[in-house]
ZASE-432011 format. One record per atom (N, C-alpha, C, CB): x, z, y; residue in one letter. Coordinates in steps of 0.05 Angstrom, whole numbers, padded with zeros to 5 digits, always signed. Glycine has a CB too. Layout:
XZYA ...
This chain:
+00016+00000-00024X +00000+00000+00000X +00017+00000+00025X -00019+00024+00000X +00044+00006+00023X +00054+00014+00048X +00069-00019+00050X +00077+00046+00049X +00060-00032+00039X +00077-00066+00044X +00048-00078+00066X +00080-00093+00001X +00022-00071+00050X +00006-00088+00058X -00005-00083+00085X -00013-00091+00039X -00010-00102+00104X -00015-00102+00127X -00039-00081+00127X -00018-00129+00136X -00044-00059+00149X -00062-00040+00149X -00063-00028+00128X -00084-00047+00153X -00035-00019+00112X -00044+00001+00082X -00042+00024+00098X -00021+00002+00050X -00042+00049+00090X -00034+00072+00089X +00005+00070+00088X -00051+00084+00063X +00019+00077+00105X +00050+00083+00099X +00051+00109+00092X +00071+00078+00122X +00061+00116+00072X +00063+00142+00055X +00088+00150+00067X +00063+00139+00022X +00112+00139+00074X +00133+00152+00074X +00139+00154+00108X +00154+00138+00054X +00122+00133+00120X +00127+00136+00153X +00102+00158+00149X +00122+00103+00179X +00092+00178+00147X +00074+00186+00149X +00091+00215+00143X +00052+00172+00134X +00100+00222+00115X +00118+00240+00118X +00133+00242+00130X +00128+00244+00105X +00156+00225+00140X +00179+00229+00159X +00162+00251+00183X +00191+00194+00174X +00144+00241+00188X +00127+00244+00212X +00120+00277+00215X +00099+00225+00208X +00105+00271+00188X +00099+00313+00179X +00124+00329+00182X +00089+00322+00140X +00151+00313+00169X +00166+00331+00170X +00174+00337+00198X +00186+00325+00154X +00185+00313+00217X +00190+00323+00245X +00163+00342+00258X +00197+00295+00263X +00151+00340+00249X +00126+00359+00274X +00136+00386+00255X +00077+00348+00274X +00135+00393+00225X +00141+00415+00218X +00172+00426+00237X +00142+00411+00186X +00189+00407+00233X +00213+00417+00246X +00209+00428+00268X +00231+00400+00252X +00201+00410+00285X +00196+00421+00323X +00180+00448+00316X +00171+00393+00349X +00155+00446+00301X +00141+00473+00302X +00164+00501+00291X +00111+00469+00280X +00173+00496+00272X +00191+00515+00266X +00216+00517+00291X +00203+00507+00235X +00220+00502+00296X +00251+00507+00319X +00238+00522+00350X +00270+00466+00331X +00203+00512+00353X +00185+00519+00378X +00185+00552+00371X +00148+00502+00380X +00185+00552+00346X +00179+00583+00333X +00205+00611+00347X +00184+00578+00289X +00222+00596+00351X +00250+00619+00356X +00248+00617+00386X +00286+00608+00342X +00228+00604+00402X +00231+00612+00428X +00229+00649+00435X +00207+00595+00443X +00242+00664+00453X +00233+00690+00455X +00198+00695+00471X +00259+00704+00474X +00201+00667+00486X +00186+00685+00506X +00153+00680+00486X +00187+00670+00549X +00148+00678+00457X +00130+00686+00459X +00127+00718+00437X +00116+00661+00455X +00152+00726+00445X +00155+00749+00432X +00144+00757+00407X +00149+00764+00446X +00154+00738+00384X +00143+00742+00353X +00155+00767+00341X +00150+00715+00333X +00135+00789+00335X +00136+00808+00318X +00119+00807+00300X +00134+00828+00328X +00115+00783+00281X +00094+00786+00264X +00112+00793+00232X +00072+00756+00265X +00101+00784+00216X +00112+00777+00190X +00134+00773+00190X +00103+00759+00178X +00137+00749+00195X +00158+00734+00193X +00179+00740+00204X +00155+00715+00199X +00187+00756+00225X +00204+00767+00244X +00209+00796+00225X +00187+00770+00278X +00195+00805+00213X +00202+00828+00198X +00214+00819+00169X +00176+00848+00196X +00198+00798+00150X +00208+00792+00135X +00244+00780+00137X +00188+00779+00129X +00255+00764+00167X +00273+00762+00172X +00304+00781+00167X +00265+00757+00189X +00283+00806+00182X +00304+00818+00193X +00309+00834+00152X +00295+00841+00228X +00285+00839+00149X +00292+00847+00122X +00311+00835+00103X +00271+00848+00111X +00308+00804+00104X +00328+00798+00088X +00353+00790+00099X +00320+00780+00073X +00353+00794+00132X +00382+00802+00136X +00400+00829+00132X +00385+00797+00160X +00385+00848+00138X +00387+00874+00124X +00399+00870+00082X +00349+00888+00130X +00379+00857+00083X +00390+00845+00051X +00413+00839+00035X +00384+00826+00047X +00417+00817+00063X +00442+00807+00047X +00467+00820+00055X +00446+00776+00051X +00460+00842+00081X +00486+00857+00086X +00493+00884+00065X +00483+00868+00117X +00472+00887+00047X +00473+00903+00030X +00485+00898+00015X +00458+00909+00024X +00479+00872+00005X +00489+00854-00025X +00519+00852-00019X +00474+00816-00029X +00522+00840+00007X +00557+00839+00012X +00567+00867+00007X +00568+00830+00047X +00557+00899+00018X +00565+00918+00015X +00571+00919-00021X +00546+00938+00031X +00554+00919-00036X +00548+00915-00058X +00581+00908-00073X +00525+00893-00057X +00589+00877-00063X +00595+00861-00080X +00631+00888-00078X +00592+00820-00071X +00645+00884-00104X +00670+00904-00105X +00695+00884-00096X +00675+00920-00139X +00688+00881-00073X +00714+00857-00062X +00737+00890-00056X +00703+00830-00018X +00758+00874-00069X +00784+00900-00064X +00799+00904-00034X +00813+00891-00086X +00797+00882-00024X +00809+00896+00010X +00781+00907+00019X +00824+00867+00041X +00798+00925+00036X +00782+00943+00058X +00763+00917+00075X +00809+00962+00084X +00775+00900+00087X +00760+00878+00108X +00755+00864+00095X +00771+00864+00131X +00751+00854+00080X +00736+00835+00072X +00705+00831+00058X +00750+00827+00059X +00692+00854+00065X +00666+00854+00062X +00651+00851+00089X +00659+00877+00049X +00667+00862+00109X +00666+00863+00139X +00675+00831+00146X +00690+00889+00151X +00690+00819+00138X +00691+00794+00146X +00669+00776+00136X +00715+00786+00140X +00660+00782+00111X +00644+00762+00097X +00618+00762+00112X +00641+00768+00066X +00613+00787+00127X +00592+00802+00142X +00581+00781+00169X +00605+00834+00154X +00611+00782+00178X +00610+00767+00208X +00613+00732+00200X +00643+00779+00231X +00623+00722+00170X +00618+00699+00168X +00586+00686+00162X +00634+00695+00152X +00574+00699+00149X +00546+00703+00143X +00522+00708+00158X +00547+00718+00131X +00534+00731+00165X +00515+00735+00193X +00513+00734+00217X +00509+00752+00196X +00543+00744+00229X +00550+00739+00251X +00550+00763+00268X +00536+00721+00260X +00548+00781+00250X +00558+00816+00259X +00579+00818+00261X +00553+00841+00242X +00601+00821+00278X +00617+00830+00275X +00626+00855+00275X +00622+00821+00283X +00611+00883+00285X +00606+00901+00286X +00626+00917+00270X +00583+00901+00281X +00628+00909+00240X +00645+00917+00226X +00678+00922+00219X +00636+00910+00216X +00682+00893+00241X +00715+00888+00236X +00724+00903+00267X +00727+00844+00232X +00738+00909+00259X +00766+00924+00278X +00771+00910+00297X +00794+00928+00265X +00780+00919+00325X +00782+00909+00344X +00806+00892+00348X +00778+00926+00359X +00827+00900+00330X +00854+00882+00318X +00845+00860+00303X +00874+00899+00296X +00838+00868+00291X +00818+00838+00277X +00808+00815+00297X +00786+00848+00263X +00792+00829+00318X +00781+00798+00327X +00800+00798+00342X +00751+00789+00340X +00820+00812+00359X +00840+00802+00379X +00857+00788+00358X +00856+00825+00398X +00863+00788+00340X +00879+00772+00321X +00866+00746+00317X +00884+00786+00293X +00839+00736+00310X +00826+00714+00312X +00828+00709+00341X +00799+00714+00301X +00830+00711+00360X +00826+00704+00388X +00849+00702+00387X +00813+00720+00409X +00875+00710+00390X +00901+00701+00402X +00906+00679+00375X +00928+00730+00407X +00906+00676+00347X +00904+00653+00343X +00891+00627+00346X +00906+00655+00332X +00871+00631+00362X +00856+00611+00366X +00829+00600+00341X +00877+00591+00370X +00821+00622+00328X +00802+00615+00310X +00773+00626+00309X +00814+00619+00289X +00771+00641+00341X +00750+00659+00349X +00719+00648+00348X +00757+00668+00376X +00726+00624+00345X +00701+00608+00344X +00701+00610+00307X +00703+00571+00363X +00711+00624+00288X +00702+00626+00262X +00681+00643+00257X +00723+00632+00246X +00692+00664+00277X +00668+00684+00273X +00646+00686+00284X +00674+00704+00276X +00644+00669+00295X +00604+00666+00319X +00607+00640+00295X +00600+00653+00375X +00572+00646+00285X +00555+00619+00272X +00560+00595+00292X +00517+00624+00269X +00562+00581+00275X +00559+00552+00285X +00552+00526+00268X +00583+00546+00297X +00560+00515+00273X +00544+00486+00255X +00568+00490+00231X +00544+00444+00275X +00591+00493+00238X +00610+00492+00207X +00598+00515+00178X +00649+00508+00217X +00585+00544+00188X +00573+00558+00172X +00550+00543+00161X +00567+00581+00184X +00538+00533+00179X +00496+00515+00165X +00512+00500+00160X +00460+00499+00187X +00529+00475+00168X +00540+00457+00147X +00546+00468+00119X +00565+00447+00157X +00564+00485+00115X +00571+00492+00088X +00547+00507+00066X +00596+00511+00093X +00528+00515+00087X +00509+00533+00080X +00484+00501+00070X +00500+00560+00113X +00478+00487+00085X +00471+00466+00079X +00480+00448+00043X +00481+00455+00104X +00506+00445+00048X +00522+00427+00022X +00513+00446+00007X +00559+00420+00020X +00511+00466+00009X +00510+00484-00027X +00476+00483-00035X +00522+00530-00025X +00465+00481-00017X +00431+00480-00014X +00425+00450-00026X +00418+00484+00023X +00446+00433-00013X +00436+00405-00025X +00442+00392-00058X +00449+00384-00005X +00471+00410-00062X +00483+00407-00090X +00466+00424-00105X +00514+00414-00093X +00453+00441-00100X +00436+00457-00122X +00413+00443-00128X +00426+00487-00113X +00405+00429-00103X +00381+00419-00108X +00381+00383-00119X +00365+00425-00081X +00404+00376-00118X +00408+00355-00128X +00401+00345-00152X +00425+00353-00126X +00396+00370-00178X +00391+00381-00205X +00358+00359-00205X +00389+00426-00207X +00343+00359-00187X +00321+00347-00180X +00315+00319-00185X +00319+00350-00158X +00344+00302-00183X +00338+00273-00190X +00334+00257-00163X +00310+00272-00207X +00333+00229-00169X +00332+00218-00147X +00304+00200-00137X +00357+00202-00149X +00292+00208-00153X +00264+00199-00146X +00248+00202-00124X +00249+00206-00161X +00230+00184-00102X +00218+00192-00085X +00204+00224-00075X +00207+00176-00087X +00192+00228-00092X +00181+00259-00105X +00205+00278-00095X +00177+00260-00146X +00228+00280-00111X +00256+00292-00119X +00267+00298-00082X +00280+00262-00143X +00268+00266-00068X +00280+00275-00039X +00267+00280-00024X +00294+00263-00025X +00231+00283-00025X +00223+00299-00008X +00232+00332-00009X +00196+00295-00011X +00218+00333-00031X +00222+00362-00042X +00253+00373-00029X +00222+00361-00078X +00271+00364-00039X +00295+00369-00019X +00302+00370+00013X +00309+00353-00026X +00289+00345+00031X +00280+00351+00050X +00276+00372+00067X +00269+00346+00046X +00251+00387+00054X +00236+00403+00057X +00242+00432+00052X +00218+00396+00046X +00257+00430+00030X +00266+00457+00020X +00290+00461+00038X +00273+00460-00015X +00312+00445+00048X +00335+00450+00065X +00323+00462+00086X +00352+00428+00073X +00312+00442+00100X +00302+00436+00128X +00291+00472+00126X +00275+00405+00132X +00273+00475+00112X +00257+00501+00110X +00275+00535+00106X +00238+00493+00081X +00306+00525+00092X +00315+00541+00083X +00340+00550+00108X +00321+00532+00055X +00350+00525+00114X +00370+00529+00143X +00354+00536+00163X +00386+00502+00154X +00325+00537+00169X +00306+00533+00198X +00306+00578+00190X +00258+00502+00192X +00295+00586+00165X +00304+00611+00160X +00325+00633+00165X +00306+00609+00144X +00344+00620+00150X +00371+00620+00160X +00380+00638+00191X +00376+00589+00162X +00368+00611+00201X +00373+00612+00236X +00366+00635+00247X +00357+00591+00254X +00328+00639+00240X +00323+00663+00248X +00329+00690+00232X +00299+00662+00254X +00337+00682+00219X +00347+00710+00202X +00378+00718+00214X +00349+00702+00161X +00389+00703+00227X +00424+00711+00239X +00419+00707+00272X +00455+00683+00226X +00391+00711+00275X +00389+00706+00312X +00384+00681+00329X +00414+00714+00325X +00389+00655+00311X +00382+00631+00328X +00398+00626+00346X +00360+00632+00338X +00418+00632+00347X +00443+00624+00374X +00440+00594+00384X +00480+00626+00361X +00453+00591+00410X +00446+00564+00408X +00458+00540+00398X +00443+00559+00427X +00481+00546+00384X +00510+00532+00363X +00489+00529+00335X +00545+00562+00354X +00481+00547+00324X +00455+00538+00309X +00437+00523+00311X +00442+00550+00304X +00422+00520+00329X +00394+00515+00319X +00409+00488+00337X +00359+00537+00329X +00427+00475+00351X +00436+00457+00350X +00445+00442+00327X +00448+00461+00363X +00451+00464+00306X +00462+00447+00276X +00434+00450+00264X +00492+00464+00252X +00419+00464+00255X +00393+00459+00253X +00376+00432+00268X +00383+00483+00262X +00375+00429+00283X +00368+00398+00292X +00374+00375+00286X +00372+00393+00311X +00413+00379+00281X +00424+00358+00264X +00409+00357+00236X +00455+00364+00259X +00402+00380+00217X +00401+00382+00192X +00378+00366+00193X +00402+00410+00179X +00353+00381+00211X +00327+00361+00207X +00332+00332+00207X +00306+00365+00229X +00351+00318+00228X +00342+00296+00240X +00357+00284+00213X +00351+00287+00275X +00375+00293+00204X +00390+00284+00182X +00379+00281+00156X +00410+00300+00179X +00356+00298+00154X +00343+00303+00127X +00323+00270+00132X +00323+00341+00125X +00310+00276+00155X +00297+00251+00163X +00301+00230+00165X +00292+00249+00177X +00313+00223+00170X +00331+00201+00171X +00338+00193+00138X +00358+00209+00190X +00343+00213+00123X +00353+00207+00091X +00333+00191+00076X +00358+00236+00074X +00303+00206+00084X +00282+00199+00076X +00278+00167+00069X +00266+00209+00095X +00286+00160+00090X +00290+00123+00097X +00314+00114+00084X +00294+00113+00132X +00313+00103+00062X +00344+00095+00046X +00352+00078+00057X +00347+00086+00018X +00339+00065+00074X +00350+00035+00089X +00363+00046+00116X +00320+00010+00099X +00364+00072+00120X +00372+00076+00149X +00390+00094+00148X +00352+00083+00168X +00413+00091+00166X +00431+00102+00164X +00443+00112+00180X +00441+00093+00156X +00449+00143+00185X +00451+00165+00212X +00467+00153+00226X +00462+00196+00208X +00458+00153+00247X +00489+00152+00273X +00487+00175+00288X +00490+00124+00301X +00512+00179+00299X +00522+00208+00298X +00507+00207+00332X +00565+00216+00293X +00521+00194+00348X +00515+00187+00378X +00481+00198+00380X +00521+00148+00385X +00475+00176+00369X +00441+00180+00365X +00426+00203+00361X +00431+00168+00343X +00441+00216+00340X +00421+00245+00332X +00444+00259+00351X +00417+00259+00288X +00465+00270+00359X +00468+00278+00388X +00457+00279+00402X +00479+00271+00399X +00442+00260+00421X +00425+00251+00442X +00393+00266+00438X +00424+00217+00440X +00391+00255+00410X +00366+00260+00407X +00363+00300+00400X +00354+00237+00381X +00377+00316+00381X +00381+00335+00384X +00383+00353+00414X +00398+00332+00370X +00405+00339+00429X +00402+00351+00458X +00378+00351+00472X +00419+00340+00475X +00366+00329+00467X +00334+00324+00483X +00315+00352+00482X +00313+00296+00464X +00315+00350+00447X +00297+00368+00442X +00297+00392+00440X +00288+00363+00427X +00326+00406+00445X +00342+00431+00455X +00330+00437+00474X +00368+00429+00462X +00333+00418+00495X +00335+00423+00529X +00306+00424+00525X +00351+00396+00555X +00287+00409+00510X +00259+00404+00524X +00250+00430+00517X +00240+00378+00513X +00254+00447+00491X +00247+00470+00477X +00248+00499+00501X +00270+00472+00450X +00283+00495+00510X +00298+00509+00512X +00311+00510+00541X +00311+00505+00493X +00305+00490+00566X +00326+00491+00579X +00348+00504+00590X +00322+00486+00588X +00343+00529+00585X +00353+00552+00598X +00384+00553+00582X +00331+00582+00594X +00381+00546+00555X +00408+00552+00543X +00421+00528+00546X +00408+00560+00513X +00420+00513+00570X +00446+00495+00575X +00473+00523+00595X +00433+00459+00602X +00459+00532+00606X +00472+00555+00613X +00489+00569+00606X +00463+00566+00615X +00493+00569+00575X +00512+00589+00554X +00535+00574+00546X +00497+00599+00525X +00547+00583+00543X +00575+00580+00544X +00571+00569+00507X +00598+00614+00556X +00568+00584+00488X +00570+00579+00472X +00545+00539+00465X +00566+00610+00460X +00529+00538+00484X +00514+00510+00483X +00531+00496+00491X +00489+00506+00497X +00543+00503+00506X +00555+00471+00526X +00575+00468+00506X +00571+00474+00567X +00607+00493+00495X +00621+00481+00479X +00607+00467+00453X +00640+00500+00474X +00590+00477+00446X +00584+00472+00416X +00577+00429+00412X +00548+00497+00408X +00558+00431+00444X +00553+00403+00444X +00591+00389+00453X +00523+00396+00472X +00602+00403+00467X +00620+00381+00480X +00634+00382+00446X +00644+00390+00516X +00640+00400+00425X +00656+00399+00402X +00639+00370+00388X +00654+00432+00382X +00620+00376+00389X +00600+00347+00376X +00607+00322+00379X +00573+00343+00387X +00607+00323+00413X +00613+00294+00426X +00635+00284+00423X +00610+00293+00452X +00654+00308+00416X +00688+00300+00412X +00687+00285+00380X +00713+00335+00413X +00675+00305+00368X +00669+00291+00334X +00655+00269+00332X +00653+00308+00314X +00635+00255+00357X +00623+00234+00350X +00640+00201+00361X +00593+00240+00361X +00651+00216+00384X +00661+00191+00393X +00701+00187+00392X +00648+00190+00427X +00706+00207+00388X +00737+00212+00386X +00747+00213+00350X +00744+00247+00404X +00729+00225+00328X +00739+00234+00308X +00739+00197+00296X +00719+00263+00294X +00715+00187+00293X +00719+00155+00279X +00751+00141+00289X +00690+00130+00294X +00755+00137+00308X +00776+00125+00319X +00799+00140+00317X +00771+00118+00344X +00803+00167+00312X +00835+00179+00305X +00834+00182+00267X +00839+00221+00324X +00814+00177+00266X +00808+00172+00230X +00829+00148+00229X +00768+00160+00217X +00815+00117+00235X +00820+00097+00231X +00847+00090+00240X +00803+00084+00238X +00859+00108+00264X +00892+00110+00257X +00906+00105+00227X +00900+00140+00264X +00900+00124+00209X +00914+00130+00192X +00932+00102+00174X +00894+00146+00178X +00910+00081+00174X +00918+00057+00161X +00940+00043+00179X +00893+00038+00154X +00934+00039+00200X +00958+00026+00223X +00984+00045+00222X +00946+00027+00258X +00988+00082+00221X +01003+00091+00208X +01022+00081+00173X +00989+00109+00209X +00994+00084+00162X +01011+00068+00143X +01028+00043+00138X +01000+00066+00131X +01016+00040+00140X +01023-00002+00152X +01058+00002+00172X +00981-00018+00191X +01058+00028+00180X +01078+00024+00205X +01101+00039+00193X +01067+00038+00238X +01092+00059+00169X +01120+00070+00157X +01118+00074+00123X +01128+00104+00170X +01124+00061+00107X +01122+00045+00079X +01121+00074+00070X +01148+00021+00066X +01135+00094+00077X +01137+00111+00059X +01107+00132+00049X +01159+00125+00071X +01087+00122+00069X +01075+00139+00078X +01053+00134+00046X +01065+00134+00113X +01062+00103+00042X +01036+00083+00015X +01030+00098-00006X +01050+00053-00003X +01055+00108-00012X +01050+00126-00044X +01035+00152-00034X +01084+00137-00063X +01038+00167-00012X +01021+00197-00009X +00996+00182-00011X +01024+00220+00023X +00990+00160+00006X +00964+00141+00013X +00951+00146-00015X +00971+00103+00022X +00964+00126-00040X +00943+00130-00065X +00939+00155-00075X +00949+00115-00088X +00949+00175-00074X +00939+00201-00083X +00916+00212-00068X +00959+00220-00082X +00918+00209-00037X +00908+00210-00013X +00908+00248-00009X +00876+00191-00012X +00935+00261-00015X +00930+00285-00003X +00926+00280+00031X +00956+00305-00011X +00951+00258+00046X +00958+00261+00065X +00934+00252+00087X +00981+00249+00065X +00918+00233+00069X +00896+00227+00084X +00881+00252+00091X +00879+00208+00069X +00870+00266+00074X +00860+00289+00077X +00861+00309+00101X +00869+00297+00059X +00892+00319+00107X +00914+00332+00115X +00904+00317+00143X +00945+00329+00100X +00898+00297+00150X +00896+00273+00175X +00880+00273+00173X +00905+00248+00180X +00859+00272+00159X +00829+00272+00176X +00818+00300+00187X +00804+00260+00155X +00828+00333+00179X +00826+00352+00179X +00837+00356+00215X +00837+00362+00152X +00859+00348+00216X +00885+00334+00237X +00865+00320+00256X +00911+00308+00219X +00852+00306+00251X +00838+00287+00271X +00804+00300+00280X +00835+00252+00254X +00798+00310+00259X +00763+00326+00271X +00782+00354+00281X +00728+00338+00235X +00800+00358+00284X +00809+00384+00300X +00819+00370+00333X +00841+00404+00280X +00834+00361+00328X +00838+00338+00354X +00817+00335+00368X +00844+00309+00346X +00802+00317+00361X +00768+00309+00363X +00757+00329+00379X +00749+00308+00334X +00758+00353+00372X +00738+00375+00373X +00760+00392+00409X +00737+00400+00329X +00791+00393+00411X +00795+00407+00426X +00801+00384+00455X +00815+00428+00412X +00798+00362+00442X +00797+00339+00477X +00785+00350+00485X +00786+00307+00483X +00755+00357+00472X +00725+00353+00489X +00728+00390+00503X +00685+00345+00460X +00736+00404+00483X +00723+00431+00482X +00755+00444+00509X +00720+00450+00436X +00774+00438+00503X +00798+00449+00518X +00797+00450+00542X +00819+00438+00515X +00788+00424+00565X +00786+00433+00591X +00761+00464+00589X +00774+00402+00610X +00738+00457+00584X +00725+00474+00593X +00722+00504+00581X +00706+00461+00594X +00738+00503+00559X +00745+00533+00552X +00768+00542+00573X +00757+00536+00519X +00792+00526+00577X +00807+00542+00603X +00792+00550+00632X +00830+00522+00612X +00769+00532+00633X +00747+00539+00664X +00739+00565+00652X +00711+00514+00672X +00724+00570+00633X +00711+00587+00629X +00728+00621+00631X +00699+00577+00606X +00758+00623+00610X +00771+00635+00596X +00793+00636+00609X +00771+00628+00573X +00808+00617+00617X +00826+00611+00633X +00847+00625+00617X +00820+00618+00663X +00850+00607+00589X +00863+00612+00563X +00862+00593+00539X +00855+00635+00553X +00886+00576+00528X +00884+00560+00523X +00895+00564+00489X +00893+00545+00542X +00890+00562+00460X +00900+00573+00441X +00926+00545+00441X +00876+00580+00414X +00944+00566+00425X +00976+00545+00425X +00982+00535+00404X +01006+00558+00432X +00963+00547+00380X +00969+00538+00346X +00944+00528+00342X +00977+00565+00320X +00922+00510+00358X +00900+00509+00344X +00904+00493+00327X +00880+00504+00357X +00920+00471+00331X +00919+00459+00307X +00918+00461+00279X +00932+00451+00308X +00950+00484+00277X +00961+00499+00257X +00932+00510+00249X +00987+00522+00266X +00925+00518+00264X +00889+00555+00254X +00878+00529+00240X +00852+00578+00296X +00871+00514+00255X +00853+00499+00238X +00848+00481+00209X +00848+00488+00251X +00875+00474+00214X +00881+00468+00182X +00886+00485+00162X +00901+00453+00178X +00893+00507+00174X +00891+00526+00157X +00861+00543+00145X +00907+00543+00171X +00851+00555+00172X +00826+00565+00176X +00797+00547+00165X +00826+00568+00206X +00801+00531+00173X +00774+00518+00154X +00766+00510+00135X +00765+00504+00156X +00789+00502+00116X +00784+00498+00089X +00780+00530+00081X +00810+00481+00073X +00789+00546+00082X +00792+00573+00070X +00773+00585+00084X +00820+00587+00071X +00757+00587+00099X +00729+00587+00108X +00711+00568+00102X +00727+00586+00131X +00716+00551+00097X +00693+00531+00075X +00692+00543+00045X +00707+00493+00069X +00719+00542+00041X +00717+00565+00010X +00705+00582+00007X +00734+00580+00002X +00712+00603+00024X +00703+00634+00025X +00673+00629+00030X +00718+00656+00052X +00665+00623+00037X +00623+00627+00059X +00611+00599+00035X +00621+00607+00121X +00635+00582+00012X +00611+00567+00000X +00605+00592-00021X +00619+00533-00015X +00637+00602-00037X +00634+00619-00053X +00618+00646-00049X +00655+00622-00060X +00616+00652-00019X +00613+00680-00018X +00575+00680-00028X +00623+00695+00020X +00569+00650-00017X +00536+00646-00023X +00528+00645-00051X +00526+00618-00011X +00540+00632-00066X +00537+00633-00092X +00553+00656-00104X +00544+00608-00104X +00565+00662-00098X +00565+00704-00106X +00539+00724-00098X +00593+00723-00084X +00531+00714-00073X +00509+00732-00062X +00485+00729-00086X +00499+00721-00028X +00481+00698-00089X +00456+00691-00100X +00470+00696-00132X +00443+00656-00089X +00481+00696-00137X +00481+00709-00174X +00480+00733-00170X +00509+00705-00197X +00489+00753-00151X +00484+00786-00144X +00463+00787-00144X +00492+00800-00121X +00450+00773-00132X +00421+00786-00130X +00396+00777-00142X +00414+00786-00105X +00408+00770-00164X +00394+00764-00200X +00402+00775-00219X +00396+00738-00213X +00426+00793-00213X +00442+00809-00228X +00459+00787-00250X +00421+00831-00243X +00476+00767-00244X +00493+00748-00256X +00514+00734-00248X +00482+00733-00264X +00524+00761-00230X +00548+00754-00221X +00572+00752-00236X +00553+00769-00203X +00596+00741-00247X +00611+00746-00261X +00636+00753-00234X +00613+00722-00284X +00647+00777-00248X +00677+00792-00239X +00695+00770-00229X +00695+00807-00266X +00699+00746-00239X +00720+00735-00233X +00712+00718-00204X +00730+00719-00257X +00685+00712-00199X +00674+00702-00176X +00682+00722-00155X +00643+00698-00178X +00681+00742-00158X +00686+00763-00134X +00707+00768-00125X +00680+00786-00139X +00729+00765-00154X +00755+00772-00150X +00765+00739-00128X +00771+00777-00187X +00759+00713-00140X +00757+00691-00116X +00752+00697-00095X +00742+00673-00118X +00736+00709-00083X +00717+00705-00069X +00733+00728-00050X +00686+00707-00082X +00749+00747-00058X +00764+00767-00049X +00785+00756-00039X +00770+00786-00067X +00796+00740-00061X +00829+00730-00053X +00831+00714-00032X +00844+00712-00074X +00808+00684-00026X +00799+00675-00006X +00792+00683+00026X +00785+00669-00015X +00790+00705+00028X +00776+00722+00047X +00809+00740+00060X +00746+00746+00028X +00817+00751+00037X +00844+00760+00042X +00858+00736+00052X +00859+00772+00017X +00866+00710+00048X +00884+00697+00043X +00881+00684+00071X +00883+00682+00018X +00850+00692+00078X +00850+00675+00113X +00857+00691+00131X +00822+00665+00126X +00843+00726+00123X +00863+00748+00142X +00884+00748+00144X +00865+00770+00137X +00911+00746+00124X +00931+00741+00131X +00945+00716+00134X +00938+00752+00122X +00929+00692+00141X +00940+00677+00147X +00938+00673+00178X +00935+00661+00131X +00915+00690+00186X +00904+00692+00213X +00934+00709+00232X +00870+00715+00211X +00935+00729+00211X +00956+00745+00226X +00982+00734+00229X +00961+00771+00214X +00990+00724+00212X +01013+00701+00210X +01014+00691+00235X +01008+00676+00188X +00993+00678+00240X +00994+00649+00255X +00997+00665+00283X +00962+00625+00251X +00977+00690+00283X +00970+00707+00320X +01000+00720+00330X +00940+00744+00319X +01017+00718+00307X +01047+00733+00308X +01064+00705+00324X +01063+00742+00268X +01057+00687+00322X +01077+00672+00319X +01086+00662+00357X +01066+00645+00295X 
């Protein structure tokens, strides 16, 4: 029916439900209509929850239940005041405030579980819906900052967009369109310091990260030796990690020195370090949480999930020494 002229379109029709669900859920985290119902309690409950479960889990350093705390939730409350001046003089202070890198990773593990589903029309709604529904949670359950529900917008427009197999995201685009519906929701949080970097980190990744990517081959091409790392492709890796960090401090560096009037001197170094081992830690720490709290956690997940968490503290301190 959705070929024939005047049928019913089944799937422009969903796309459709889903964006009005989105906007209604993202309209939902405004303050000023001051929600204390259910849902605002059910929130806070299962943020309360999962700070339990982390207490719970027998990670062997002292900080690292406290870190997993502020990766998760975004409390920092717990870690020592050496601690975050140690993330701040290395330049990795933006690990510990939510942002789109946490719902990203928090996202991939939501989509690989649910992948188990198949690929049938049926299969990627359902997925859709269950992300979209599960990150839009999420948000209000860790406060809704505005670095969130900015990656929340991506996630919807992204899920939407998936819907349509013929269409294919552009980054520029859902940027634009994300900011629209920020500002139209929200205007007030162009104001925050944490909105303006979060979008200018975006803009650096949409229009700077493709083009220091596509370096890499004209590199190669320019020093033979480089061909053989090329087919294994660690080095690629190592360079594209190299280039979305680049990407991210063009845009974000002038206006963190306006703001801060402080500029980090190893970001590079933090970041190739810092994000893989924060992608590790916050994918594992989620699938530790969620076998804890079915009672099927196995020991050796924790003991990971420990060493990871340690391994970024002191690599943090390493780097704030130097």
């Amino acid at each position: 029916m959705a070929s024939r002229p005047g049928g019913f379109r089944w799937r422009t029709a969903g796309q459709g439900f889903l964006l009005g669900i989105s906007c209604a859920l993202l309209h939902s985290m405004l303050p000023s209509l001051d929600l204390e119902g259910w849902l605002e309690r059910l929130a806070a409950g299962c943020c309360s929850r999962l700070k339990n479960l982390i207490a719970s889990l027998d990670l062997a350093h002292s900080e690292s239940a406290a870190l997993l705390t502020a990766l998760l939730t975004g409390d920092r409350s717990g870690l020592s005041r050496e601690l975050v001046q140690t993330f701040r003089t290395g330049g990795a202070s933006h690990i510990l405030a939510l942002s789109g890198l946490h719902l990203g990773i928090i996202c991939i593990v939501i989509s690989k579980s649910l992948s188990l589903l198949g690929r049938s029309p049926a299969a990627r709604y359902v997925r859709a819906f269950t992300t979209v529904g599960l990150c839009w949670f999420y948000c209000l359950m860790t406060g809704a900052g505005p670095s969130l529900v900015r990656a929340l917008l991506f996630v919807c427009i992204g899920e939407l967009a998936g819907l349509n197999a013929r269409r294919r995201v552009n980054g520029v685009r859902t940027l634009l369109c994300a900011l629209m519906i920020q500002l139209a929701i929200r205007p007030e949080s162009a104001l925050q310091a944490g909105f303006q970097l979060s979008y200018l980190a975006t803009t650096g990744i949409a229009l700077c990260f493709p083009v220091l990517r596509n370096l890499f081959p004209v590199l190669r091409n320019l020093f033979p030796v480089l061909r053989g790392l090329y087919a294994a492709r660690p080095l690629k890796r190592v360079w594209d990690m190299a280039a979305l960090t680049l990407s991210c401090q063009i845009f974000t560096a002038p206006w963190c020195y306006v703001l801060f009037r402080t500029l980090p001197r190893h970001f590079l170094l933090t970041n190739l370090i810092a994000i893989p081992l924060t992608t590790l830690a916050v994918g594992t720490g989620v699938i530790a949480l969620t076998l804890s709290a079915i009672g099927l956690c196995p020991h050796f997940l924790v003991l990971t999930l420990d060493a990871l968490l340690n391994a970024l503290l002191s690599a943090m301190a390493i780097i704030a020494r130097m």
